[in-house]
Structure formats: C-alpha cells, structure tokens
N, C-alpha and C positions, 0 to 999 in steps of 0.2 A: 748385714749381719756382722757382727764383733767379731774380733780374731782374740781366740784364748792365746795363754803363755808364750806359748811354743808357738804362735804364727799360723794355726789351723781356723778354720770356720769353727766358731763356736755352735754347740748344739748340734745334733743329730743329722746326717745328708738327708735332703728332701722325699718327704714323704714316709719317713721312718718315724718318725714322733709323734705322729695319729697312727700308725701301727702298735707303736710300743703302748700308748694312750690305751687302746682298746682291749691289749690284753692286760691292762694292771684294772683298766674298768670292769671287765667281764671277770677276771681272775681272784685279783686281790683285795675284794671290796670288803673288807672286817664288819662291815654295817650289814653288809645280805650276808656274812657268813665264808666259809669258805665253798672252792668250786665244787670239788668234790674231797670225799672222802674215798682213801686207795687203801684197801685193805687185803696184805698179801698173809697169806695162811701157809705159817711155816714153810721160810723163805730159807734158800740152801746159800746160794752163793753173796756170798757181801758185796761183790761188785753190783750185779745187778739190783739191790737196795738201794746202795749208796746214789745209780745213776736215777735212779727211780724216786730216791728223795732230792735230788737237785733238778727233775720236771715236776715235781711237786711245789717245789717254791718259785718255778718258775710259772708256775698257773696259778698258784693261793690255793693248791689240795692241800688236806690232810692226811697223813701216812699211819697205820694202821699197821703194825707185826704181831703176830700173831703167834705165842708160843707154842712149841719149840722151834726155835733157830737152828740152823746149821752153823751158825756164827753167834760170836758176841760185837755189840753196836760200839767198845771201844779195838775193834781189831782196825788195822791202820788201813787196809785192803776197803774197806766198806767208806774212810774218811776217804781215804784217796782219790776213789770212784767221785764223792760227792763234794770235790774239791773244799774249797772256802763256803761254801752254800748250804752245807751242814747246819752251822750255828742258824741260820734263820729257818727251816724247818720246823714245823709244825710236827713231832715224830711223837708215840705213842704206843707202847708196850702194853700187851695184854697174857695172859697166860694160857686164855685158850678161848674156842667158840661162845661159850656161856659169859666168859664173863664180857669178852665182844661187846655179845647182843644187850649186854644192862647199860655196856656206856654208848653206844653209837644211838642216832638218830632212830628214831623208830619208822624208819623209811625201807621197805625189801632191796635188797640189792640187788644189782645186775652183776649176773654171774658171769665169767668170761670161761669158756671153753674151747679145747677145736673139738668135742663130742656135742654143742648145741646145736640145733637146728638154724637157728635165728640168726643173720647177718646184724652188723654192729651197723650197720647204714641203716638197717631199718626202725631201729631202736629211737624213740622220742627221748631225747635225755635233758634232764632237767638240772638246774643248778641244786646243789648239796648231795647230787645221788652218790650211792654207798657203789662201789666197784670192786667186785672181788674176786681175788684171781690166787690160785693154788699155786702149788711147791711145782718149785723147777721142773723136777724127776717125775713127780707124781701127780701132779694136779690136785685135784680136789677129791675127797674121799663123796662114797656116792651116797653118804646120807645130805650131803651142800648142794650135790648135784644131779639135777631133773633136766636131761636135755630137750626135751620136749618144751619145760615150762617156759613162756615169752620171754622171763628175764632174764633166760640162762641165750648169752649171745657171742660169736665166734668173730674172728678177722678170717675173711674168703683167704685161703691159699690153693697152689695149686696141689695136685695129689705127692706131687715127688717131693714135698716139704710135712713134715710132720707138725712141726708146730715152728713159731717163733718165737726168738728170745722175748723174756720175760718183760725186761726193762722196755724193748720196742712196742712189744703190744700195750702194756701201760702209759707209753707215752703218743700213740694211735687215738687210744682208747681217750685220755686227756683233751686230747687236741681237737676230736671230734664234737665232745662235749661244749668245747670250749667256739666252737666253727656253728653250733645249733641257739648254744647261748645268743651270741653275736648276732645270727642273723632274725632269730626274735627280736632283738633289738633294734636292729633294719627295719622293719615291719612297723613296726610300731608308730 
C-alpha cells in the first residue's frame, strides 16, 4: 500500500473500506432512492434536529419537519449540532400533517412511540419506509397515534426510563433499518 503526504498508509485500516462500501451501498444509492424517509412532527429543540439531520446523511434518509417548530432552521444551535453535514442534507419543510401526506410517498409509516405495543426488533423494515416520530415534550397527538396498530413501534426500555432522547431513538431506529437492508442482501 502507498504512503499518502504525511507518511500514513493510504486508504482506510483494514477492513474498514467494505464497512464504509456497505453503508454508502445500502444507504446512499440515489438510483433505489433514499433509506428512509425521518419525519419529526413539530420538533422543539434544534439540537436534537441538527444531530438527527447529520444520521440522516450519514445513512442517505430524508429529513421531514413538520410545522410548527420550536426553532428556526437558520438558528446556529440547530447548525452546530449538525456540524459541516448540513449542506449535504436532504431537509424538507412542511407546514403541517395534510400537506406531509400530499408530498411523502404513499407508503403508511412506522410510527415510533414508548405507548406502542410493538418492539422495533420485530418490525420487517423495508428501504424508503416513512418514520415518524413526535415533539420532544409531547409526542404525537392521538389522532397519529393507534398504539395497538402493527406500525406504531417502541425501543424496549426499562420502567425507570420514560423515554429516550429523540435524536438516539432516530438514529436506533436508522441503523436497524439499515442492519435488515444489509442482511437482505446477505441472503441473497
């Protein structure tokens, strides 16, 4: 192997480069589309957006806000969060549920709750599914959400945890997606 500028091994340490391969293959393929589509429904804190749109570029999802914000997208708290990774970003402002539903896929979403029945391990998740996940403080108002229904799905915690931050369970919630893709692929 070459040695770059500086006198380092060029290219990636071993075994890193069919890692990184597999998530730009399963993640960032512009020709099948993007991974998923993350759509947070009146989102309070800018930080957790901004970390939430820098695992979005780091999987090839689409980010989905949902008006009203508790922020605006140029407050520096929300760049900051999403360092330099911003600009690449796939981000997309709506004004509210209705008009959501005219531009997204016409695919149900998987609801995320800690009031659903349904564990996110059990969940078949497919490439482009729609992910949608409520306000900080409040979640999801209960005409979005049917805890009962299959597509409404939780991360297990244990009881002395109410919920988890938003940006982690989005980026759980990615990664699993992206861990089901992949081994489809295996298979194959």
């Amino acid at each position: 192997m070459q040695d770059d500028a500086h006198g380092r091994p060029a290219g990636p340490p071993h075994g890193l480069r069919g890692q990184e391969q597999r998530v730009a293959d399963a993640g960032a393929g512009a020709a099948a589309g993007p991974l998923a589509h993350v759509v947070l429904y009146q989102p309070e804190i800018p930080q957790n957006t901004g970390n939430i749109g820098r695992t979005c570029v780091a999987v090839g999802a689409h980010l989905w806000l949902v008006h009203p914000m508790g922020f605006r997208l140029e407050e520096k708290r929300i760049r900051r969060a999403g360092l330099d990774y911003w600009e690449h970003l796939h981000v997309r402002e709506v004004t509210g549920w209705e008009a959501l539903q005219a531009e997204l896929p016409a695919r149900p979403p998987w609801v995320f709750s800690r009031f659903a029945k349904r564990p996110l391990w059990s969940a078949s998740l497919q490439r482009g599914d729609v992910f949608l996940f409520g306000s900080e403080s409040r979640g999801l108002p209960a005409e979005l959400l049917d805890p009962e229904d299959p597509r409404a799905v939780r991360l297990p915690t244990l009881p002395e945890v109410r919920s988890l931050n938003l940006a982690t369970t989005v980026g759980i919630a990615l990664y699993e997606l992206l861990r089901q893709v992949e081994a489809r692929k295996g298979a194959e």
